[in-house]
C-alpha positions in Angstrom: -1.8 -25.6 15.6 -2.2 -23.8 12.6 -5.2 -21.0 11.9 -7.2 -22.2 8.9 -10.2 -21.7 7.2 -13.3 -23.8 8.7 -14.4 -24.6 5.3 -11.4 -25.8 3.8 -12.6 -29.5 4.4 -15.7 -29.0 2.4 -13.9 -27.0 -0.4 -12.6 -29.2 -3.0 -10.7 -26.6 -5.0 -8.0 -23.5 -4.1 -9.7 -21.8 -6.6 -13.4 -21.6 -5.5 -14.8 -18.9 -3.7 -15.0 -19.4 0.1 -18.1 -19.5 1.8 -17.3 -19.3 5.4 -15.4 -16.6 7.3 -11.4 -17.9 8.4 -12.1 -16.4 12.0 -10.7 -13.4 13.8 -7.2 -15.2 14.5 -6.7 -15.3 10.8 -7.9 -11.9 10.3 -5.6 -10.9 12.7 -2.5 -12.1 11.6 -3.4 -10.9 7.8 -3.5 -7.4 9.2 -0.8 -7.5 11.7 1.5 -8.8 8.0 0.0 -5.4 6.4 0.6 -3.4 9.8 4.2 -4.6 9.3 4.6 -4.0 5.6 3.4 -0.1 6.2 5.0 0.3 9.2 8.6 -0.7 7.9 8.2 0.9 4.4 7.3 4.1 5.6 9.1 4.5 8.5 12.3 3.7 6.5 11.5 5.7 3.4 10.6 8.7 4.8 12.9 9.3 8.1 15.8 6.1 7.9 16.9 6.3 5.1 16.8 10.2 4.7 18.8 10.3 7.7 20.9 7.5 6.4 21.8 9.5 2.7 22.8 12.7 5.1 25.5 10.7 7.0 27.0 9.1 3.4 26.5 12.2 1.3 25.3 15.3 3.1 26.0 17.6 -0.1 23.6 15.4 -1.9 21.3 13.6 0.2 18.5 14.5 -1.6 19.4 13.2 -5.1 20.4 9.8 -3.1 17.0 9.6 -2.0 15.4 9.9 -5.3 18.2 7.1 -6.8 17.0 4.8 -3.9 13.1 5.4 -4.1 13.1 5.0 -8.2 15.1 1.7 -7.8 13.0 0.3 -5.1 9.9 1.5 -6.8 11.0 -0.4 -10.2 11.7 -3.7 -8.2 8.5 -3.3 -6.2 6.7 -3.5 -9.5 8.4 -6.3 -11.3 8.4 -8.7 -8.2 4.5 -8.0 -7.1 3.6 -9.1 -10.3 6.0 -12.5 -10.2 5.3 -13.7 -6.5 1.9 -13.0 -7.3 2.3 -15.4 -10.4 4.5 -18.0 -8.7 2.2 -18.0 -5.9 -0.6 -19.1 -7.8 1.3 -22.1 -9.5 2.6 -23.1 -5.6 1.8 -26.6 -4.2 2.9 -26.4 -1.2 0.8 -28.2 1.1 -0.1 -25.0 3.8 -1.4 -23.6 1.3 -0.6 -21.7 -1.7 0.3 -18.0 0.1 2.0 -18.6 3.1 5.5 -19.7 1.7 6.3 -16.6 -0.2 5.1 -14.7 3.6 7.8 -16.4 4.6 10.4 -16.0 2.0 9.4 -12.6 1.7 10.0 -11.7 5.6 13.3 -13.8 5.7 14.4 -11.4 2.8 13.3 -8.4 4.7 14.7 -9.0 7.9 17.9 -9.9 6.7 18.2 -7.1 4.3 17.1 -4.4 7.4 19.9 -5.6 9.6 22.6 -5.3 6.2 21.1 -2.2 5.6 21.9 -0.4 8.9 25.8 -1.0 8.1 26.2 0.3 5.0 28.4 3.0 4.0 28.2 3.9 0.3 25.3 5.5 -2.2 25.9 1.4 -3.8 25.5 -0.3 -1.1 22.4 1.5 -0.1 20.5 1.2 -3.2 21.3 -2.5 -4.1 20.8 -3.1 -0.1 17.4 -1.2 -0.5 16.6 -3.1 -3.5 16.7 -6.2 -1.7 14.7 -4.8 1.1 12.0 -4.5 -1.6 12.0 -7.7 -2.7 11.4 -8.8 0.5 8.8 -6.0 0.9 6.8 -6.7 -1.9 6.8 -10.7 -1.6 5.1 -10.0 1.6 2.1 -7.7 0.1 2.0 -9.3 -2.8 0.6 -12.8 -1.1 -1.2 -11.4 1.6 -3.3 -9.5 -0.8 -3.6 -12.3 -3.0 -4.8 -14.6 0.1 -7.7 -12.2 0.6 -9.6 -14.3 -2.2 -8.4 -17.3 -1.4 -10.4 -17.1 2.0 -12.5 -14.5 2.4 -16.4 -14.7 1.3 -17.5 -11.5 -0.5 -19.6 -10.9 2.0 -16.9 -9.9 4.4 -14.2 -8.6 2.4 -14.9 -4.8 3.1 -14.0 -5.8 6.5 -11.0 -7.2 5.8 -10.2 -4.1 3.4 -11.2 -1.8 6.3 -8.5 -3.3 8.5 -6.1 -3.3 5.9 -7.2 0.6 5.7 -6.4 0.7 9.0 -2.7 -1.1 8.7 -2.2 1.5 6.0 -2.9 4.5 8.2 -1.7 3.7 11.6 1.3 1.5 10.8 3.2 4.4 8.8 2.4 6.8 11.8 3.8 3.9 14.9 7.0 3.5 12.4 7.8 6.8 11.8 7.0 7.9 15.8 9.3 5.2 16.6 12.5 5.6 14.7 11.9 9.3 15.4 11.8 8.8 18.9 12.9 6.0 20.6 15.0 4.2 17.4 17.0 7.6 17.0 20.2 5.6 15.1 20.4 4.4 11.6 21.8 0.8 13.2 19.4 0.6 15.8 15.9 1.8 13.7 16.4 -1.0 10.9 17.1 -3.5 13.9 13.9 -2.3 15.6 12.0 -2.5 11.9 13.6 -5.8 11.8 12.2 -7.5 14.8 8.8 -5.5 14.5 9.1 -7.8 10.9 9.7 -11.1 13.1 6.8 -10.5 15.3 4.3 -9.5 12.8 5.0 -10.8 9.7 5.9 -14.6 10.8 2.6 -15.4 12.2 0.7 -15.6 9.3 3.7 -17.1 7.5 3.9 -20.1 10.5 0.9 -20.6 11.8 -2.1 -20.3 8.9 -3.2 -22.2 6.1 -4.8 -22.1 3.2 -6.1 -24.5 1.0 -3.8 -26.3 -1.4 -3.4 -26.1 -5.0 -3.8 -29.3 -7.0 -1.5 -30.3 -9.9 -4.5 -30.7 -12.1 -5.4 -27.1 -11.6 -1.8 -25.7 -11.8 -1.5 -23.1 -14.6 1.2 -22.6 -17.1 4.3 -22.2 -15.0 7.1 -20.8 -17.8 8.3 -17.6 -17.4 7.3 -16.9 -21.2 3.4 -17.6 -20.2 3.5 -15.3 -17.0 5.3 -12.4 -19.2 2.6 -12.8 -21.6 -0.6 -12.9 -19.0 0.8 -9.4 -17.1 -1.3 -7.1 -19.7 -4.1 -10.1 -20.2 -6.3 -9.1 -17.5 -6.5 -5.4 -18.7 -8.4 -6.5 -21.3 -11.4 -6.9 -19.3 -12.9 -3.8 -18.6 -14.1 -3.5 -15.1 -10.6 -4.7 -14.0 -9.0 -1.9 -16.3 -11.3 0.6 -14.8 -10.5 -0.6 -11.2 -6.8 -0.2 -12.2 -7.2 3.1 -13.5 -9.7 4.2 -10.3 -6.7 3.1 -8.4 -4.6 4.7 -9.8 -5.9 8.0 -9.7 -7.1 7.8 -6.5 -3.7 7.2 -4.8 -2.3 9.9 -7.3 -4.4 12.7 -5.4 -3.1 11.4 -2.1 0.4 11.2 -2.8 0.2 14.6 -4.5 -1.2 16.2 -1.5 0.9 14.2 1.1 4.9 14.3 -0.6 5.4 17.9 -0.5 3.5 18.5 2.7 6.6 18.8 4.5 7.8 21.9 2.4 4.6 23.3 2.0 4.5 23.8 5.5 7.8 25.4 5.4 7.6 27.1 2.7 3.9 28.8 2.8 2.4 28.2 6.1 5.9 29.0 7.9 5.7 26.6 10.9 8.1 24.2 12.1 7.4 21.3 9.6 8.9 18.6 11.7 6.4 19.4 14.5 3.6 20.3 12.3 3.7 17.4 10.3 3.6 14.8 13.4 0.3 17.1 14.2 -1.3 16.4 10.7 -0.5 12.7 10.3 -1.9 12.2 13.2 -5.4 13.7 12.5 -4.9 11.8 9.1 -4.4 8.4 10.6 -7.5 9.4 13.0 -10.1 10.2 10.3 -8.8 7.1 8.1 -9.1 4.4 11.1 -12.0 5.8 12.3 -13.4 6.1 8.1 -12.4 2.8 7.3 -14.5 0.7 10.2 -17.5 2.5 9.4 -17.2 2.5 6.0 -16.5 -1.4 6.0 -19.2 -2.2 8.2 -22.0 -0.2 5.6 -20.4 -1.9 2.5 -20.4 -5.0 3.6 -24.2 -4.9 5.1 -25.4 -3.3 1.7 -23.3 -4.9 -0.8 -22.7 -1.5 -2.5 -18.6 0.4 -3.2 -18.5 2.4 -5.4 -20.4 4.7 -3.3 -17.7 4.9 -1.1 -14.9 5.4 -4.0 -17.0 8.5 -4.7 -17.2 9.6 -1.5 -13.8 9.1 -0.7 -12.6 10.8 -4.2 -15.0 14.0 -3.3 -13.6 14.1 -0.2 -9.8 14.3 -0.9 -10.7 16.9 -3.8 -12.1 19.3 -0.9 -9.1 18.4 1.5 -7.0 19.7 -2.0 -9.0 22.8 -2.4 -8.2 23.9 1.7 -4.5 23.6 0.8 -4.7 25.5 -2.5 -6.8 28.7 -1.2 -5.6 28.8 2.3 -2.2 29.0 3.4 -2.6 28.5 6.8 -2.5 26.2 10.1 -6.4 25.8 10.3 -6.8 24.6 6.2 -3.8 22.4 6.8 -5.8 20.7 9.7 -9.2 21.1 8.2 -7.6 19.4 4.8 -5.9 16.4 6.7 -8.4 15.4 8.4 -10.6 15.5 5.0 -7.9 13.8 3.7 -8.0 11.0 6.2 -11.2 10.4 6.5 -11.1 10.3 2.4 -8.4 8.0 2.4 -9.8 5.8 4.9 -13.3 5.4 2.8 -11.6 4.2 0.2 -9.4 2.0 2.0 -12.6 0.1 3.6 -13.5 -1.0 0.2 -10.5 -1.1 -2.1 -9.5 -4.8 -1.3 -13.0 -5.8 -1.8 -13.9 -4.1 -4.8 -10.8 -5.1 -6.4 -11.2 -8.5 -5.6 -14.4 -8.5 -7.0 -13.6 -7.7 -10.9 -10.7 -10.3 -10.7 -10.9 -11.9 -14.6 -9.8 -15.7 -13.3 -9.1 -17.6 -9.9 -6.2 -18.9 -11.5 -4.6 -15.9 -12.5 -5.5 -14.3 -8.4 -1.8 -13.5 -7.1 -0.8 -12.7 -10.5 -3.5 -10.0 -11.3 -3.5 -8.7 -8.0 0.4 -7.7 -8.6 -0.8 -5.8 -11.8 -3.3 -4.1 -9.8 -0.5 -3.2 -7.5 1.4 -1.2 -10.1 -1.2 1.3 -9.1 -0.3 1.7 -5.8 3.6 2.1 -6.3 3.5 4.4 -9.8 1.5 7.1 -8.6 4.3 8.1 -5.7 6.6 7.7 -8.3 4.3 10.2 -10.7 3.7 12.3 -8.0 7.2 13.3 -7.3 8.0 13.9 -11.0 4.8 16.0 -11.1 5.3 18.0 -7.6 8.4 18.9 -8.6 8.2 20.1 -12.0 5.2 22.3 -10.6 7.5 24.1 -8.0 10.2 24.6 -10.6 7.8 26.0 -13.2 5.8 28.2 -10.9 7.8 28.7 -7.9 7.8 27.7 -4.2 6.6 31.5 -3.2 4.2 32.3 -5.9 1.9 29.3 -8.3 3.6 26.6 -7.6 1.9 24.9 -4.3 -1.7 26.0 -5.9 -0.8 24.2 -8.6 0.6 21.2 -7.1 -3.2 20.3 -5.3 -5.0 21.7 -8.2 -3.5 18.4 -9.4 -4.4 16.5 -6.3 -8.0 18.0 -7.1 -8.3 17.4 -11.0 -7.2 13.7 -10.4 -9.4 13.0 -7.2 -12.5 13.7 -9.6 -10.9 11.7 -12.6 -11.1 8.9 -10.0 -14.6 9.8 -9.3 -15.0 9.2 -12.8 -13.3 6.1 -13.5 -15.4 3.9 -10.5 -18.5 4.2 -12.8 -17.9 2.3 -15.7 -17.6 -0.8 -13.3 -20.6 -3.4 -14.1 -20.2 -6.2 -11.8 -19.8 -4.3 -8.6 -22.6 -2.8 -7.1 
């Protein structure tokens, strides 16, 4: 039987807010879809397909890399915003969400298991590509389903799990295919069937409450083109946006070169050091992310913890800029993680929150997504130009979380200007 919302009967509209909790089995399978999502993306992206580009082109592995990341993150952004769009002009009659889960883990799965068997630079970024799509289709409706059934009053509950799918899911992948998934072939089969169990639960057995005709937006492709920018226009989704943005800037800047700067200016084995500091970051975000979801949603009140979570990953910056050493590097992940995960209790929420039309959910919630995939994108392009400039042995690391610093506060900054969230 499927896992609904208990309200649904009473609600005569997709597009009203829900008054009534969808229960802990619905919960569950919404986080179990992000689990899956951070666990595949990051486990692939940062140790698959690495050792994937060394075995096809060892003398330029790392160029490879950067080809297949700036691809995927270009589809990642174009398809967020157009299942988002689609989704919320969907009739189907489970519910307008949980078709696109589907389509999106069919897509992913299939593209895993043709990923593992290719051969060429091509084949791997088209193949990737497609992973993406899949990828993103996912997020993109699970995000957009938080409206769609969560009341306000418990949505920092539902972003603090989602904090916690985005700390400890990258951590299990990445363990896993570095462990007991050692093969190329065998770690996207593993990602695959991790997809299968996680992802298809929430596609199968949920529903939400179906769109009417009579409430159907515009569906051309011209009209969806034309609404991307639209809800920018409104200022305390612009700032959100923007807070976003910044926000995951100063954690990608501190996280992407953390393997080299431990290398490079600590001098430890980064492989081993690493696994040490993810670990105490996925700690302090879970542990962050249920505390801080329980206080928001009892007091109403996030953009406390935005501040709080910006201040936080600004000090975490500071440790790795004046101290080269093991105990800053701890010290400054754990910071980091606990910063990370303060935000993470509340960014569904608040986001959700300064949403400029129920219509427009999925669709505006892909814009808002742009936020998470450019900054990984801006922080490469930004890491690197610091350590070519400056140098690996002299300015150049400094400078690199002197960034992560300056635009931790900017997002301190930008969380103010928000009038309709407390």
């Amino acid at each position: 039987m499927a896992v609904g919302s208990p309200d649904q009967a009473a609600r005569r509209s997709a597009l009203d807010e829900p008054t009534r909790s969808p229960g802990g089995r619905w919960l569950t399978s919404w986080t179990l879809g992000h689990f899956a999502f951070f666990m595949v993306m990051f486990a692939a992206a940062q140790v698959v397909l690495p050792r994937q580009a060394e075995s096809i082109s060892p003398d330029h592995k790392e160029t490879v890399v950067s080809v297949v990341t700036l691809v995927a993150a270009l589809v990642t952004i174009v398809v967020n915003v157009l299942v988002g769009a689609y989704s919320d002009r969907t009739l189907a009659a489970r519910g307008r969400r949980q078709i696109w889960v589907l389509f999106g883990a069919v897509v992913t799965i299939v593209g895993l298991v043709a990923q593992g068997y290719q051969n060429t630079v091509v084949g791997m970024v088209v193949i990737w590509a497609l992973v993406q799509v899949g990828l993103s289709s996912i997020s993109a409706a699970l995000t957009a389903a938080l409206p769609d059934e969560v009341p306000v009053t418990e949505r920092a509950r539902a972003s603090s799990l989602w904090g916690i799918a985005s700390a400890a899911g990258p951590l299990i992948g990445i363990a896993l295919v570095s462990t007991v998934f050692a093969g190329v072939v065998s770690a996207y089969l593993a990602l695959a069937v991790f997809t299968v169990f996680m992802v298809l639960p929430f596609a199968l057995f949920t529903r939400g409450v179906p769109l009417q005709v009579s409430e159907r937006p515009t569906t051309s492709f011209r009209a969806i083109l034309a609404g991307t920018l639209t809800p920018l226009r409104h200022a305390d989704f612009a700032w959100a946006w923007t807070g976003r943005f910044f926000i995951q800037l100063s954690n990608a800047l501190a996280q992407v070169y953390l393997w080299f700067y431990l290398r490079d200016r600590i001098g430890v084995d980064p492989d081993e050091w690493t696994l040490y500091l993810v670990v105490l970051y996925t700690a302090g975000a879970v542990v962050a992310a249920i505390l801080g979801g329980r206080w928001s949603d009892r007091t109403g009140r996030r953009k406390m913890l935005v501040v709080v979570s910006s201040v936080l990953q600004g000090v975490a910056a500071i440790f790795y800029l004046a101290s080269p050493t093991t105990w800053a590097a701890i010290i400054g992940s754990l910071l980091l993680g606990i910063g990370f995960g303060c935000y993470a209790a509340v960014d569904q929420a608040l986001i959700t929150q300064v949403l400029p039309r129920a219509e427009d959910r999925g669709k505006d919630l892909g814009v808002i997504n742009i936020a998470n995939n450019l900054p990984y994108v801006f922080a490469g392009a930004l890491g690197g130009a610091a350590l070519s400039l400056f140098g690996r042995d002299d300015l150049g690391y400094p400078v690199l979380y002197a960034l992560s610093l300056i635009t931790a506060l900017i997002a301190a900054l930008t969380v103010q200007p928000i009038k309709s969230v407390r």
